[in-house]
C-alpha positions, 0 to 999 in steps of 0.5 A: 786822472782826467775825466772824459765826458761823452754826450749823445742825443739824436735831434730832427731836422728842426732841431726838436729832441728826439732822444734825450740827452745821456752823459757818460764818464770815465776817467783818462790819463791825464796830460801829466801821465804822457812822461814821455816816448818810453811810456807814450803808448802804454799811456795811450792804450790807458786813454783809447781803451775807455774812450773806444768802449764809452763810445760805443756804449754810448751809441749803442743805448742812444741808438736803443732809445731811438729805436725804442722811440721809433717803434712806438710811433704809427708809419705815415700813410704813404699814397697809393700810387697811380698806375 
């Protein structure tokens, strides 16, 4: 088996880390498990399901961080505007 290996962080414009990077793991089939056209999508479903649903864990905790860190910082002042 592989090993597939997603890496998430969320960054500003001036490249400061805004949430920290978090790795995720999950292990794939390897190129040696594509034997060949009988077997190629079984073996496909093996490699997308985990790859689909650590994707998506990892968005959705990246995305909770960031929110999480969102919520902790004061809104700027906007202007009032003049009328």
């Amino acid at each position: 088996m592989a090993k597939l290996i997603i890496t998430t962080k969320i960054v500003s414009e001036d490249g400061e880390e805004i949430v920290q990077t978090k790795s995720y793991e999950s292990e794939v089939p390897d190129f040696d498990d594509f034997t060949g056209p009988e077997t190629f999508w079984e073996t496909f479903r093996e490699l997308e399901e985990p790859t689909l649903k650590l994707r998506n864990k990892s968005a959705e905790e990246t995305l909770e961080a960031y929110v999480s860190e969102l919520s902790k910082k004061k809104p700027k002042k906007q202007p009032k505007k003049k009328t």
